[in-house]
MMTF fields as JSON, N, C-alpha, C and O atoms, coordinates in Angstrom:
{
  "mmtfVersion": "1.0.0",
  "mmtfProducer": "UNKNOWN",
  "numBonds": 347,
  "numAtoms": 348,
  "numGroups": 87,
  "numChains": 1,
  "numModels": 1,
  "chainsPerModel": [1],
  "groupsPerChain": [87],
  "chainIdList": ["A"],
  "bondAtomList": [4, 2, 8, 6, 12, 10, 16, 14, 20, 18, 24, 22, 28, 26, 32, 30, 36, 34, 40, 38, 44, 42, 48, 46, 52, 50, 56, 54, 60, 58, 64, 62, 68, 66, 72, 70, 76, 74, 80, 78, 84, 82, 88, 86, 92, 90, 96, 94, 100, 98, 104, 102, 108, 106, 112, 110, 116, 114, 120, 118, 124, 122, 128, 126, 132, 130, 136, 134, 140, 138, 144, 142, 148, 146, 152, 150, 156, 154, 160, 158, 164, 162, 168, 166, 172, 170, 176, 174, 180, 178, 184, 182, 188, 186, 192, 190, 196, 194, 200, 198, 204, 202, 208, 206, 212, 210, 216, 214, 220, 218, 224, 222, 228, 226, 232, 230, 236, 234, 240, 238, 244, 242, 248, 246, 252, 250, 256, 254, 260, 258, 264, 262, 268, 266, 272, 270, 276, 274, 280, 278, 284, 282, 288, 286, 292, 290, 296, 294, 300, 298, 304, 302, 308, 306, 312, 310, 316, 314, 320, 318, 324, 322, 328, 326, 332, 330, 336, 334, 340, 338, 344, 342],
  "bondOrderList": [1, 1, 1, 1, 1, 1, 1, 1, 1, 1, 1, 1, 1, 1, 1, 1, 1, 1, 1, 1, 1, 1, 1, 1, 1, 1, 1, 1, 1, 1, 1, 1, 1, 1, 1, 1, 1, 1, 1, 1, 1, 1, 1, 1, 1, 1, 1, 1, 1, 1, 1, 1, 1, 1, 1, 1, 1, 1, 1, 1, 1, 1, 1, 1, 1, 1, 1, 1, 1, 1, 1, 1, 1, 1, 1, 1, 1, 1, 1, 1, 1, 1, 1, 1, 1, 1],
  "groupList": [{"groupName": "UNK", "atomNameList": ["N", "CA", "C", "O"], "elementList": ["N", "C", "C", "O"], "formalChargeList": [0, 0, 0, 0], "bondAtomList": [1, 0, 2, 1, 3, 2], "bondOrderList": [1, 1, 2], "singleLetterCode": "X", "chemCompType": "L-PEPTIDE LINKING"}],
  "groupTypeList": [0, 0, 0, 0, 0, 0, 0, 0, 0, 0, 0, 0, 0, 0, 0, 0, 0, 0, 0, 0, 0, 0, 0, 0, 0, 0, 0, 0, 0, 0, 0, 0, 0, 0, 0, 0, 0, 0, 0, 0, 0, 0, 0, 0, 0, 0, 0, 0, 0, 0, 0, 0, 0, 0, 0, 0, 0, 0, 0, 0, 0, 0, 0, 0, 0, 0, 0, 0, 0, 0, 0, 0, 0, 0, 0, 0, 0, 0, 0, 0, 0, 0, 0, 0, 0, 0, 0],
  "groupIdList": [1, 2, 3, 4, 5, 6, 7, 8, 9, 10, 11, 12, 13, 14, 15, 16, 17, 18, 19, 20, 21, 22, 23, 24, 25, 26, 27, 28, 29, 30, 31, 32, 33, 34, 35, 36, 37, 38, 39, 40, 41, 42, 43, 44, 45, 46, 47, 48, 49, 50, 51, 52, 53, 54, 55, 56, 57, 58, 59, 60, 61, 62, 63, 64, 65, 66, 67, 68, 69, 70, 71, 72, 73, 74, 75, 76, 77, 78, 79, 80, 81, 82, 83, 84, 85, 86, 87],
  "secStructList": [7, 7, 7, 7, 3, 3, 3, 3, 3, 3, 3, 3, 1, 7, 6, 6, 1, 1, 2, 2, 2, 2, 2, 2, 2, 2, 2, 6, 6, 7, 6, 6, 7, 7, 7, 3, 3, 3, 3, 7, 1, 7, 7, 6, 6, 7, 7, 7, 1, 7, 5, 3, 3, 3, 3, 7, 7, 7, 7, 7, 2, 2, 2, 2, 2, 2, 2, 2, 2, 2, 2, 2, 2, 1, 6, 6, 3, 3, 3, 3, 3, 3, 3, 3, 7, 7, 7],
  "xCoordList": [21.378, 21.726, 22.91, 23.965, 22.646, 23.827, 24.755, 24.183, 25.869, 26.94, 27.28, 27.946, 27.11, 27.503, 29.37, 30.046, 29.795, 31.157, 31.93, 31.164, 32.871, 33.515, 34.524, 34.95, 35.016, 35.789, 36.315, 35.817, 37.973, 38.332, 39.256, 39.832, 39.192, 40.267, 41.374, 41.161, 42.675, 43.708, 44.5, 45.341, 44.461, 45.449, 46.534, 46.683, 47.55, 48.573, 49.415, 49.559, 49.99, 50.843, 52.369, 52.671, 53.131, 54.152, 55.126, 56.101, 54.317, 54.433, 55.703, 55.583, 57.019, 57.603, 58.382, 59.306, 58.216, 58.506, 57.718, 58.509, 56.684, 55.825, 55.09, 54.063, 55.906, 55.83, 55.544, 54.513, 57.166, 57.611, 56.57, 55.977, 56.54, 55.385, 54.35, 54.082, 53.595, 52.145, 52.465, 51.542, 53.425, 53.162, 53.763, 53.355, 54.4, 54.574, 53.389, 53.121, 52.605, 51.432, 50.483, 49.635, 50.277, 49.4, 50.025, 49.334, 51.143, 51.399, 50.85, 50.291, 51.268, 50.756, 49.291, 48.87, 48.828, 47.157, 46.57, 45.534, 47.633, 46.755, 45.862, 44.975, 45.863, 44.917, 42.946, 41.922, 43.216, 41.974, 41.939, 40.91, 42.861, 42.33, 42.109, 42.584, 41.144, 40.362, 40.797, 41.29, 40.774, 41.096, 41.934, 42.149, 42.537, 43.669, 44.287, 44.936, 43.833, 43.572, 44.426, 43.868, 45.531, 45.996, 46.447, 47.322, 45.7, 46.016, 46.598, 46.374, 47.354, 48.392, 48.489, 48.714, 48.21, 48.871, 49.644, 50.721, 49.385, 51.106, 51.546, 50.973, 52.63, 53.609, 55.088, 55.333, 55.809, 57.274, 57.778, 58.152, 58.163, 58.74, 57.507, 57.987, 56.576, 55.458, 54.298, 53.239, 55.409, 54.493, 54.569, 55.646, 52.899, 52.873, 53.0, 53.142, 52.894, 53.37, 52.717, 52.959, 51.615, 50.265, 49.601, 49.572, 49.109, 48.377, 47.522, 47.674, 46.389, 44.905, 45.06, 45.461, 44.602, 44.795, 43.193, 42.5, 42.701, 41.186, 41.179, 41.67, 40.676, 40.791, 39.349, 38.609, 39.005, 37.726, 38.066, 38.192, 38.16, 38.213, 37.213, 36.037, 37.869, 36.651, 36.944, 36.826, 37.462, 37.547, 36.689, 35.907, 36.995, 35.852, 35.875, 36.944, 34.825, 34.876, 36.1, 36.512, 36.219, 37.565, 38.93, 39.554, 39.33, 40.661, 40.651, 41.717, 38.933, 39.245, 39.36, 39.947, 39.09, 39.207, 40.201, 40.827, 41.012, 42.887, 43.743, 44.537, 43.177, 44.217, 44.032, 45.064, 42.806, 43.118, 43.173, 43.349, 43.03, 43.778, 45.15, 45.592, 46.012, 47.534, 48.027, 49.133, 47.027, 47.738, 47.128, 47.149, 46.666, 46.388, 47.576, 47.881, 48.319, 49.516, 50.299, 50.46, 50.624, 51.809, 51.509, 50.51, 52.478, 52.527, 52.07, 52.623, 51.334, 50.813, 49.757, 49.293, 49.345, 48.292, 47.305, 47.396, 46.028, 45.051, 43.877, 43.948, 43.174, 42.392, 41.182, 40.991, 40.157, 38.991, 38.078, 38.004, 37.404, 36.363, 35.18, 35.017, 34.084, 33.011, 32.513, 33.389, 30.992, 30.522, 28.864, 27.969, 28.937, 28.193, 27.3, 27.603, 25.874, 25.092, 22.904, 21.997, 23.14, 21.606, 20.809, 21.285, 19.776, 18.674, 18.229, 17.261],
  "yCoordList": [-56.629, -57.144, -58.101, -57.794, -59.276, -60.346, -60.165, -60.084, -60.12, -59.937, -61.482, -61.739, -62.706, -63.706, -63.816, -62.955, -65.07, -65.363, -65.625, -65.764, -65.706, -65.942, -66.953, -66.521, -68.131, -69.01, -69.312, -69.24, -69.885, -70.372, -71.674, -71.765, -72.515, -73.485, -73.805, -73.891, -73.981, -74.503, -75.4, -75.401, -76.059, -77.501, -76.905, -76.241, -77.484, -77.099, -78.506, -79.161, -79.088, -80.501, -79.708, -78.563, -80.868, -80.114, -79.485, -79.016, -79.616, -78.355, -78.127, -77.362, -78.445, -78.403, -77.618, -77.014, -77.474, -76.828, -75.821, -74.882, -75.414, -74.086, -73.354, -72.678, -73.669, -73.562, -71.951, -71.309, -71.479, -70.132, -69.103, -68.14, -69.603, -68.614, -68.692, -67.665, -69.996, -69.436, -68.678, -67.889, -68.551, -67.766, -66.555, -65.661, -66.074, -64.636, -64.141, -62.94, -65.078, -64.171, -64.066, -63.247, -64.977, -64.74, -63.373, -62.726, -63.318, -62.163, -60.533, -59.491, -60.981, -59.913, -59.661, -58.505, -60.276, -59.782, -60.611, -61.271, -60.334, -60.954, -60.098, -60.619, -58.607, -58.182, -58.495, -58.284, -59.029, -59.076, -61.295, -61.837, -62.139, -62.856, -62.496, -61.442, -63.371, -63.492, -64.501, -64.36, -65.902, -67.23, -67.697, -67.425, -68.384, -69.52, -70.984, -71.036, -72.075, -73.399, -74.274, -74.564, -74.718, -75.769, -77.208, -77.65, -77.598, -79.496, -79.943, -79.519, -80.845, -81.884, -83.12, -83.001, -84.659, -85.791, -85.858, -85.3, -86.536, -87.265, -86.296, -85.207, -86.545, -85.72, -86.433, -87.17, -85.868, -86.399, -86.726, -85.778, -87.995, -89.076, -89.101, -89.137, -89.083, -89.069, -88.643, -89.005, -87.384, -85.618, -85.484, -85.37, -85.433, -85.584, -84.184, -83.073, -84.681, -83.361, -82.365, -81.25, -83.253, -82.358, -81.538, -82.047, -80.253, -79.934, -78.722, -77.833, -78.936, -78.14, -77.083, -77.375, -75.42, -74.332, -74.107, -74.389, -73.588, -73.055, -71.886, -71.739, -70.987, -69.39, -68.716, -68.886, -67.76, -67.213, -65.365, -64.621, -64.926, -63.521, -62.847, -63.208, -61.362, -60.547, -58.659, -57.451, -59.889, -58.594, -58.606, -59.484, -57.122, -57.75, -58.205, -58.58, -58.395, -59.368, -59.742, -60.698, -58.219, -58.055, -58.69, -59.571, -57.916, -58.404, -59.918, -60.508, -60.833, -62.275, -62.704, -63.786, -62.404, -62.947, -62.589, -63.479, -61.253, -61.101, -62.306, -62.906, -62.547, -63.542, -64.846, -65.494, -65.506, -66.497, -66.754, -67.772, -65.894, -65.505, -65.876, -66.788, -65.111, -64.917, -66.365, -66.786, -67.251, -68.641, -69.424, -70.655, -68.822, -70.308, -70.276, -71.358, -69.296, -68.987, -70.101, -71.064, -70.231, -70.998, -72.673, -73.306, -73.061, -74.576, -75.563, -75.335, -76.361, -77.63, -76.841, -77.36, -75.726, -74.83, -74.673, -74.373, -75.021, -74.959, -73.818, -74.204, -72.897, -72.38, -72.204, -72.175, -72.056, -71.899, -71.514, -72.101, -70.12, -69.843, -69.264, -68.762, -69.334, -69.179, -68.407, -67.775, -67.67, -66.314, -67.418, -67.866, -67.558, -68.204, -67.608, -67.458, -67.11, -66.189, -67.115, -67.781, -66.65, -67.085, -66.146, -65.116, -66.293, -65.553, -65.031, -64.289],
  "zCoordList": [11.124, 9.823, 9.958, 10.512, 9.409, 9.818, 8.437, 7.349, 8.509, 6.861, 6.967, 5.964, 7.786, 7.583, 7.969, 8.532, 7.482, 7.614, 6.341, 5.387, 6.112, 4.971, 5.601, 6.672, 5.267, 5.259, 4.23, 3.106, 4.69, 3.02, 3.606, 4.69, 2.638, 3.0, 1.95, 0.741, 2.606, 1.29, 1.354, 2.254, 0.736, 0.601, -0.026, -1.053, 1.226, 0.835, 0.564, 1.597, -0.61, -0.69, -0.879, -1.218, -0.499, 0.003, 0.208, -0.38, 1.97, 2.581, 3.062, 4.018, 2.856, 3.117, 2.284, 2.829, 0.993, -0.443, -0.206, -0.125, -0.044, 0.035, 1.082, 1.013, 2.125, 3.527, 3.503, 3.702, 3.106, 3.138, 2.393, 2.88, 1.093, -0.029, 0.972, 1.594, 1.273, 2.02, 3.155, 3.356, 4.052, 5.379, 4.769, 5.509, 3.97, 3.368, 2.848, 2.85, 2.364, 1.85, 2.448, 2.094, 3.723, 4.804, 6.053, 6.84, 5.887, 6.661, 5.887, 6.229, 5.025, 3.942, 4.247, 4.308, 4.359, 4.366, 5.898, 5.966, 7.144, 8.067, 8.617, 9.293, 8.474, 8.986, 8.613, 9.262, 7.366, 7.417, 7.853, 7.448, 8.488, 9.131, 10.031, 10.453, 10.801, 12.29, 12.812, 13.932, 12.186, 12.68, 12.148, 10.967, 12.702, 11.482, 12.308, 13.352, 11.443, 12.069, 11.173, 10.114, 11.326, 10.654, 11.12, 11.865, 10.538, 10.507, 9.211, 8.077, 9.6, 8.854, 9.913, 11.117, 9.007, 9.772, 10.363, 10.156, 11.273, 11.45, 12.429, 12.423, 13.415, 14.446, 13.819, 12.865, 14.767, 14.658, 13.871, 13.18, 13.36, 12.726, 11.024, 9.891, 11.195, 11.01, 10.088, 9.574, 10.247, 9.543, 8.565, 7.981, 7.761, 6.631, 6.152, 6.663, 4.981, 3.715, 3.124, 2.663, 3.301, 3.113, 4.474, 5.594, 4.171, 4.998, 4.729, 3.892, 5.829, 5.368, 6.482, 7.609, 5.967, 6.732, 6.729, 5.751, 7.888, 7.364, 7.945, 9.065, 7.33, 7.81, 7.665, 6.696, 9.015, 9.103, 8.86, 9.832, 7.589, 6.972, 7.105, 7.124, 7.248, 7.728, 6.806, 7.011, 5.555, 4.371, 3.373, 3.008, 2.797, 1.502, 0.693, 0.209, 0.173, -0.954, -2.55, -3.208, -2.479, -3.156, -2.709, -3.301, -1.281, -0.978, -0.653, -0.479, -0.534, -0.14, -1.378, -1.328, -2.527, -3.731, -4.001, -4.577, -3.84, -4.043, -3.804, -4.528, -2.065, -1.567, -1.888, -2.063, -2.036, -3.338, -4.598, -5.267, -4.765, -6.102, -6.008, -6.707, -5.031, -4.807, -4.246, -4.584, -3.224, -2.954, -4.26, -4.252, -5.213, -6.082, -6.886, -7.388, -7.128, -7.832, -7.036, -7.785, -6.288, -6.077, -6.335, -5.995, -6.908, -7.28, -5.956, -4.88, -6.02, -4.789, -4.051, -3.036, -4.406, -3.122, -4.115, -5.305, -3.152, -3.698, -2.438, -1.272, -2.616, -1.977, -2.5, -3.716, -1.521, -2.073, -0.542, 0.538, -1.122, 0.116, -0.288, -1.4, 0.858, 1.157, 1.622, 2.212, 1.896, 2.11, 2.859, 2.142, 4.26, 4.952, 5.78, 6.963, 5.215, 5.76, 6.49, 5.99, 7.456, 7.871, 7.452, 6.972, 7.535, 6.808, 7.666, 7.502]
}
């Protein structure tokens, strides 16, 4: 029986202002990440403000809807995920 994947992605604008809130609330519930991938433009001199996290969860359906729930609360963060199953 395949349960599929759940992914979510969140724009985070900036990130420099809401740096702290998102990694407190990702510690909060890292046990149910698996993966965690973040890109933002730019290096150095450079580095933009914006940036995209993508995360592969392996909770249920409840606690993945908690936690975005909990990053849409914060001002400039936007999340949104997915439940990705083959037949």
């Amino acid at each position: 029986m395949n349960k599929g994947k759940t992914v979510m992605a969140i724009l985070i604008k900036n990130r420099k202002e809401t740096t702290d809130q998102v990694q407190k609330i990702l510690t909060g519930w890292g046990c149910i990440i698996k993966t965690r991938l973040g890109i933002h433009d730019g290096v150095l001199d450079n580095c933009s403000d914006e940036g995209l996290l993508i995360l592969e969860l392996v909770g249920t359906d409840e606690q993945n809807a908690e936690l975005n729930r909990k990053l849409n609360l914060i001002k400039g963060v936007k999340s949104q995920f997915m439940k990705l199953e083959l037949d």
